[in-house]
C-alpha positions as CSV (number, residue, x, y, z in Angstrom):
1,X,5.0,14.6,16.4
2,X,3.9,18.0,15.6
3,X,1.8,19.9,12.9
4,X,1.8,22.4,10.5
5,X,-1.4,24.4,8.9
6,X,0.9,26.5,6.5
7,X,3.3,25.8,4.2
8,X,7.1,25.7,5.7
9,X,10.3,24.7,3.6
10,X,11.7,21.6,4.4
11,X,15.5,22.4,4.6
12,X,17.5,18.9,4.8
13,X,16.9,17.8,1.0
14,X,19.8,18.0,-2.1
15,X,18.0,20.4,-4.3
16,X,20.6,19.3,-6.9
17,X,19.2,16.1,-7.1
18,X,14.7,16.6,-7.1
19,X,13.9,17.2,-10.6
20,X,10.1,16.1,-9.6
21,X,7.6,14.1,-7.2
22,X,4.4,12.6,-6.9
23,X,3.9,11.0,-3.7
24,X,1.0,9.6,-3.1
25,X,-1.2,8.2,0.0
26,X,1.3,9.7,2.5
27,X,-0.8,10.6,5.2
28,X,-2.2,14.2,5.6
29,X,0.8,15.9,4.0
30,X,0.5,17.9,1.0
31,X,4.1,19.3,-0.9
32,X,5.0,21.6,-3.4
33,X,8.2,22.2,-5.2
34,X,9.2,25.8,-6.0
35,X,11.1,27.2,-8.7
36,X,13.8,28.6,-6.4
37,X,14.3,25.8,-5.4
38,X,12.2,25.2,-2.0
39,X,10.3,21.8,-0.8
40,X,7.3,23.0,1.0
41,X,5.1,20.8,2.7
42,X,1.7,21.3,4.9
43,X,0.3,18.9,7.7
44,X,1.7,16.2,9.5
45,X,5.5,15.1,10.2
46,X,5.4,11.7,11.7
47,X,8.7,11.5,12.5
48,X,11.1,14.1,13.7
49,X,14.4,13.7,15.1
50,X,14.9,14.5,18.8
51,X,16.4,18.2,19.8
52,X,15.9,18.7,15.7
53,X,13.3,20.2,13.7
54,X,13.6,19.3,9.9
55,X,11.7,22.7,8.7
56,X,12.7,26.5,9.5
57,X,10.3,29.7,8.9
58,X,10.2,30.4,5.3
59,X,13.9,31.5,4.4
60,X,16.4,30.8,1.0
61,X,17.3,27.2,0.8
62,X,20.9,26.6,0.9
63,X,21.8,23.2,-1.5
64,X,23.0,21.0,0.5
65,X,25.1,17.4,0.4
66,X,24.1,14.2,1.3
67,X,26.4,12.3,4.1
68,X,28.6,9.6,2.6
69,X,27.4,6.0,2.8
70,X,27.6,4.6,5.5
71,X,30.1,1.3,4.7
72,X,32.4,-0.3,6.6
73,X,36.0,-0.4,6.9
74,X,37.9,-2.1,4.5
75,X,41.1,-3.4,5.9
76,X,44.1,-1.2,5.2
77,X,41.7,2.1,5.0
78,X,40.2,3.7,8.0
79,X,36.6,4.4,8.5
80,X,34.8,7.2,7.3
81,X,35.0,9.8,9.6
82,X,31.4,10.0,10.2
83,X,31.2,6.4,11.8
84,X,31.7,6.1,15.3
85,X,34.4,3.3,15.3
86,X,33.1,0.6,18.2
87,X,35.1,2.1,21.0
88,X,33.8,5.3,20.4
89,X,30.2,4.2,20.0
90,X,28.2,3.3,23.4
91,X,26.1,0.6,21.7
92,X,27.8,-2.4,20.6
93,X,27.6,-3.8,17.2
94,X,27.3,-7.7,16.2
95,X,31.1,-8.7,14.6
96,X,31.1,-8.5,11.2
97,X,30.4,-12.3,9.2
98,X,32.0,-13.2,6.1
99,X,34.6,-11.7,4.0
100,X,35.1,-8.1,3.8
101,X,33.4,-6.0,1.7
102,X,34.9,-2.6,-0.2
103,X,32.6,0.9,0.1
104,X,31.1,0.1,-3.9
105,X,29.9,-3.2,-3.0
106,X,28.2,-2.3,0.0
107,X,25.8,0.2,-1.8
108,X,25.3,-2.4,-4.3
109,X,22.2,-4.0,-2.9
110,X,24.0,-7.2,-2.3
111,X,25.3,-6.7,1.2
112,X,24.4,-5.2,4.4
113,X,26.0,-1.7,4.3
114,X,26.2,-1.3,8.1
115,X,28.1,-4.9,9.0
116,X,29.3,-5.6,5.2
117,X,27.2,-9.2,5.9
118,X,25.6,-11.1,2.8
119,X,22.0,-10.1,2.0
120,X,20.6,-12.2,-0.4
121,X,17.4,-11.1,0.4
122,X,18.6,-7.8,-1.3
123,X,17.6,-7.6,-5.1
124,X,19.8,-5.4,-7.2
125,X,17.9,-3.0,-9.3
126,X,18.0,-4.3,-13.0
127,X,17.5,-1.8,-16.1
128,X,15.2,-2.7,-18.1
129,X,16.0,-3.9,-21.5
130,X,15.9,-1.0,-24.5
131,X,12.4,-2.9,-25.9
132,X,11.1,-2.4,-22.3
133,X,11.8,0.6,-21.6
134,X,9.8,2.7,-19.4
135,X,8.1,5.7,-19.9
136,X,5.6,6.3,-17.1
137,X,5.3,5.0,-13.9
138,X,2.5,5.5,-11.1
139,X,2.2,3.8,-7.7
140,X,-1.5,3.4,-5.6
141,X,-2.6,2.0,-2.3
142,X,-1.2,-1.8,-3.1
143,X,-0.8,-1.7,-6.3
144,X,1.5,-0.3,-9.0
145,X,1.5,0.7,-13.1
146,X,4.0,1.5,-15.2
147,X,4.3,2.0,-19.2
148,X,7.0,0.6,-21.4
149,X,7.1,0.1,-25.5
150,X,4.7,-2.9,-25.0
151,X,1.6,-1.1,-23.3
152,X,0.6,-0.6,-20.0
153,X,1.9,-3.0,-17.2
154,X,0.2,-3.6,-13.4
155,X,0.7,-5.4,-10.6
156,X,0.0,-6.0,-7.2
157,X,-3.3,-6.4,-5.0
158,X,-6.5,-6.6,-7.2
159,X,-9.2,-7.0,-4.9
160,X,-11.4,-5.1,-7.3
161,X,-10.2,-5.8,-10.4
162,X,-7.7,-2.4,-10.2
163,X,-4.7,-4.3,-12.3
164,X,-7.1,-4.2,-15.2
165,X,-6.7,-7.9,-16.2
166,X,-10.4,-8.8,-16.4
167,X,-10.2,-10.5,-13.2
168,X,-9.0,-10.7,-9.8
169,X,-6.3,-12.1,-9.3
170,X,-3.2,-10.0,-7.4
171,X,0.2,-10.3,-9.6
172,X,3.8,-10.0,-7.6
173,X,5.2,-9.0,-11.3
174,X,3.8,-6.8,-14.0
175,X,1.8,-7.9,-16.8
176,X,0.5,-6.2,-19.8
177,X,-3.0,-4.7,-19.9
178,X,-4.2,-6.4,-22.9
179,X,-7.0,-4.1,-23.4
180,X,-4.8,-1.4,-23.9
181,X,-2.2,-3.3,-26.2
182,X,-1.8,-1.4,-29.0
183,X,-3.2,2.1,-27.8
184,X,-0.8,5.2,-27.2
185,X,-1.0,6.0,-23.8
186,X,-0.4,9.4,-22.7
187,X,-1.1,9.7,-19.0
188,X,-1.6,6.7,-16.1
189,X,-2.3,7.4,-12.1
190,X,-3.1,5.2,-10.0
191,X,-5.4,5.6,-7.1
192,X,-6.2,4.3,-3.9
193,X,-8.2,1.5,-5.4
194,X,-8.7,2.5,-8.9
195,X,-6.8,3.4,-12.0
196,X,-7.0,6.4,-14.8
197,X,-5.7,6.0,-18.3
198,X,-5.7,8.5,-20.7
199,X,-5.2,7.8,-24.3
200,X,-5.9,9.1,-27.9
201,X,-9.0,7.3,-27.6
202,X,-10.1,9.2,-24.2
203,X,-9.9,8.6,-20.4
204,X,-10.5,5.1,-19.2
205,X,-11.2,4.3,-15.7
206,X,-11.7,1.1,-13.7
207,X,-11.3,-0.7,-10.0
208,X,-13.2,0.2,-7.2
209,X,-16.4,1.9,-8.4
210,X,-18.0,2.8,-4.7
211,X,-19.0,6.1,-4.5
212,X,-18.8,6.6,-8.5
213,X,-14.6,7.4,-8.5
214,X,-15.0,6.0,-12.1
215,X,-17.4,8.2,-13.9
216,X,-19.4,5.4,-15.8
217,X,-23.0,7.0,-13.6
218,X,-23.1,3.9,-11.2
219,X,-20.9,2.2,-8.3
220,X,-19.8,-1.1,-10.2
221,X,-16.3,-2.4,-9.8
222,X,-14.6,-2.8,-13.2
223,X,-12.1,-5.4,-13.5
224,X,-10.9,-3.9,-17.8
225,X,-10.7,-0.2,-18.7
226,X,-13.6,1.0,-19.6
227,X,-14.1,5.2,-21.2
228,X,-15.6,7.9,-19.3
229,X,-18.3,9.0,-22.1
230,X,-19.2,12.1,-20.0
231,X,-15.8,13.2,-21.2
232,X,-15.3,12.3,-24.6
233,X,-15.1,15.3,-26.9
234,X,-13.0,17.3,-24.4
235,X,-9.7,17.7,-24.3
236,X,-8.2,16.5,-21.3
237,X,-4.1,17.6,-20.1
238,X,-4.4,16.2,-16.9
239,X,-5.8,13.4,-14.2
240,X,-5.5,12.5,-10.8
241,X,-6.7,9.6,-8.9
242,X,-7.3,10.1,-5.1
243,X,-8.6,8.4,-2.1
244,X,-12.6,7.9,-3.4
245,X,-12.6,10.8,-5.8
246,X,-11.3,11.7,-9.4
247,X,-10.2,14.7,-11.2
248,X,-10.0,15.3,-14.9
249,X,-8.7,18.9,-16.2
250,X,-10.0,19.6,-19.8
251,X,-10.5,22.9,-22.2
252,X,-13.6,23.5,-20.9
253,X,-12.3,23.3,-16.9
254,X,-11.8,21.6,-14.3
255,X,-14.1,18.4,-13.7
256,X,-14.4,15.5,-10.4
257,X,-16.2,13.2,-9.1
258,X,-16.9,10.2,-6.7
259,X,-17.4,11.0,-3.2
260,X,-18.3,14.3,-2.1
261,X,-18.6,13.4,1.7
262,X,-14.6,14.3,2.2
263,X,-15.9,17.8,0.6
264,X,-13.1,17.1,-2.2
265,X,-15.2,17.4,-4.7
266,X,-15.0,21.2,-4.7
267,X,-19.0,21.6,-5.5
268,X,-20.0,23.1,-2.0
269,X,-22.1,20.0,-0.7
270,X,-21.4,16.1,-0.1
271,X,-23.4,14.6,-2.7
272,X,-21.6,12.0,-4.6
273,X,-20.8,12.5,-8.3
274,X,-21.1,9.4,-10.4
275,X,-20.4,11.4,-13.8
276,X,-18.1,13.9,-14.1
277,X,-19.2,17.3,-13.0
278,X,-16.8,21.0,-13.6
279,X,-16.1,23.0,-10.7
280,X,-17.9,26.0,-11.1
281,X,-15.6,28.3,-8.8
282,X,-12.2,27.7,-11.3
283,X,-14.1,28.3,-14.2
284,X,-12.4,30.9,-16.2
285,X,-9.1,30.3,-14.4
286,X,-5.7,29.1,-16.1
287,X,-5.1,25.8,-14.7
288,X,-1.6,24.1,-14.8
289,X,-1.7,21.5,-12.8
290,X,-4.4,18.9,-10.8
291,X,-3.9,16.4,-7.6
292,X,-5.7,14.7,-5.5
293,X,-5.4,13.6,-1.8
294,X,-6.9,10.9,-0.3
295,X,-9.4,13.6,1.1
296,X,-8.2,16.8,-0.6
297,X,-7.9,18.2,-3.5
298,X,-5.3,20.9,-5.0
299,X,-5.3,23.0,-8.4
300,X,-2.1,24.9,-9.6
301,X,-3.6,28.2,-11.4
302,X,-1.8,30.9,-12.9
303,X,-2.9,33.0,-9.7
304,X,-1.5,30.7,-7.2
305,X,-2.1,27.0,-5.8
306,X,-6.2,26.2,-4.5
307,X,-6.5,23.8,-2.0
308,X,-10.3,22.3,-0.9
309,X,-11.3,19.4,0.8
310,X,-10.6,17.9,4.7
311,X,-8.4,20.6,6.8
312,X,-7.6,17.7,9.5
313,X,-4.0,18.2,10.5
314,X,-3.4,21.4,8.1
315,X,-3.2,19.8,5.2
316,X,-4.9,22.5,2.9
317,X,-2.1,25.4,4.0
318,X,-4.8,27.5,5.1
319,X,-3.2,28.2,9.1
320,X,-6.0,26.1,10.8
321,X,-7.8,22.5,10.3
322,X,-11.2,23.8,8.6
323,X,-12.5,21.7,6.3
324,X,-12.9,23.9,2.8
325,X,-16.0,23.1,0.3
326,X,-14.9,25.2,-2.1
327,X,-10.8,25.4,-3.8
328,X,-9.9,28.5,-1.7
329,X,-6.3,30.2,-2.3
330,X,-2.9,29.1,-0.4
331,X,-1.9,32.5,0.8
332,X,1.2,31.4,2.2
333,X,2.6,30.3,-1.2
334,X,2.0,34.2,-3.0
335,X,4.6,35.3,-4.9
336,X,6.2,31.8,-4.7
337,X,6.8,30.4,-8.4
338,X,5.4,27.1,-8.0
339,X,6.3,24.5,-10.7
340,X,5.0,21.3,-9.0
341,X,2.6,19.7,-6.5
342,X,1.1,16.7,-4.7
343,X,-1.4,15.7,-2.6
344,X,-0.7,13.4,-0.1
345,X,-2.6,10.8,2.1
């Protein structure tokens, strides 16, 4: 277990391969991705091999290729030459049981890929069909939404009415947001216990209401998507759903709410926001892109990436744990050409 309090490349990833990301509710880690190419990250690494770090000081990424799967045998072929055959390996594997099973089928989902055993607990990924295809997707704390040509589709937990179905019942598969049949969606994220729409009409919020993460001036749950009115008028390009806070970026700025106890808020105090409010210290700045953390905040700005918010375990990139009030300026990402980020847990 170790941590980091400014941004280091990560250099085991296929840089062929990331086109984008937007993790969310990974704890204390927050990631950029660079137009060069680099996968930078800030806070904790739960896991890291032993005698191997998975980061390097700040260096050119070389591309590199992912390991072929790991399959078995198939009789009349020999192993891959990265499997330790069994007299070879010091740990002893189970026999195979059943028939054998080629290299293809064992990355099918259907099989075990290590001992080429049945898995029918397995599911293979199914497209979707052409009328139900998806455009958007975004995944919270327990719950998940995704768009496709009929509207807006959730599923999950729904202890506060987050799915958006008038009540509160959980789903295990995704049903239509009737409220928002017919409407052209244009953004969705999903939060830890709340969700944000954004559509022609303006930004709808609803879920968990403590703290006032949905706007509306009180704390009630909402269990159907209801419109911020403190936004309407503006024109918004971006949202982000966090922990117990929200973010909306408009033509006039940069505006949050909810809880301000996490400091997340970027106002310079811990009251709580129950309608939007701007952040006075990025007015007048060019801002590309929002995201929030489940207790920090980060703003992409023509000038470089603002991070604010808790500092526990380095997540903000500022070289210690201090909790920031205010967005204050990654230096350890100038001159980097940042093209994408996300806050973590």
């Amino acid at each position: 277990f170790f941590e980091e309090s400014c941004p280091l490349p990560v250099t085991k990833i296929d840089t062929h391969t990331l086109f984008s990301l937007r993790v969310l509710f990974s704890h204390s880690l927050s990631r950029c991705f660079c137009r060069r190419g680099d996968f930078w990250w800030m806070g904790n690494c739960l896991s890291e091999p032993k005698g191997e770090r998975l980061i390097s000081l700040p260096e050119p990424l070389a591309p590199s290729s992912p390991p072929p799967p790991r399959v078995p045998a198939v009789p009349g072929h020999p192993a891959p030459s990265h499997i330790k055959t069994r007299a070879e390996s010091s740990t002893s594997l189970p026999e195979p049981r059943g028939p054998a099973i080629s290299p293809l089928a064992a990355v099918s989902g259907h099989v075990n890929p290590i001992y080429g055993t049945p898995c029918p607990h397995l599911v293979k990924p199914q497209l979707p069909p052409p009328t139900s295809e998806l455009k958007v997707i975004s995944a919270g704390d327990l719950f998940s939404m995704a768009v496709s040509a009929e509207g807006l589709c959730t599923w999950g937990f729904n202890n506060y009415g987050q799915l958006g179905h008038g009540d509160h019942f959980s789903l295990i598969q995704p049903n239509v947001v009737e409220a928002l049949r017919g409407k052209e969606i244009l953004m969705v994220c999903a939060g830890f216990e709340h969700a944000m729409v954004l559509t022609r009409e303006g930004l709808h919020t609803w879920g968990n209401g403590d703290s006032g993460r949905l706007g509306h001036g009180n704390i009630d749950d909402l269990a159907v998507p209801k419109v911020v009115s403190a936004l309407q008028g503006k024109q918004i390009v971006d949202i982000s759903a966090g922990g117990f806070h929200s973010m909306a970026l408009t033509n006039e700025g940069l505006f949050t709410w909810g809880s301000g106890g996490e400091l997340c808020l970027g106002h310079e105090d811990t009251i709580y926001q129950l309608v939007p409010k701007r952040v006075a210290s990025l007015v007048g700045k060019q801002i590309r892109q929002i995201s929030c953390g489940f207790q920090h905040s980060m703003a992409l700005t023509t000038e470089g990436l603002f991070t604010w918010g808790k500092g526990v375990n380095g997540r903000l990139g500022h070289g210690g744990k201090t909790d920031e009030p205010v967005p204050k300026l990654v230096e350890g990402l100038q001159g980097k050409t940042i093209i994408w980020i996300s806050a973590g847990g």
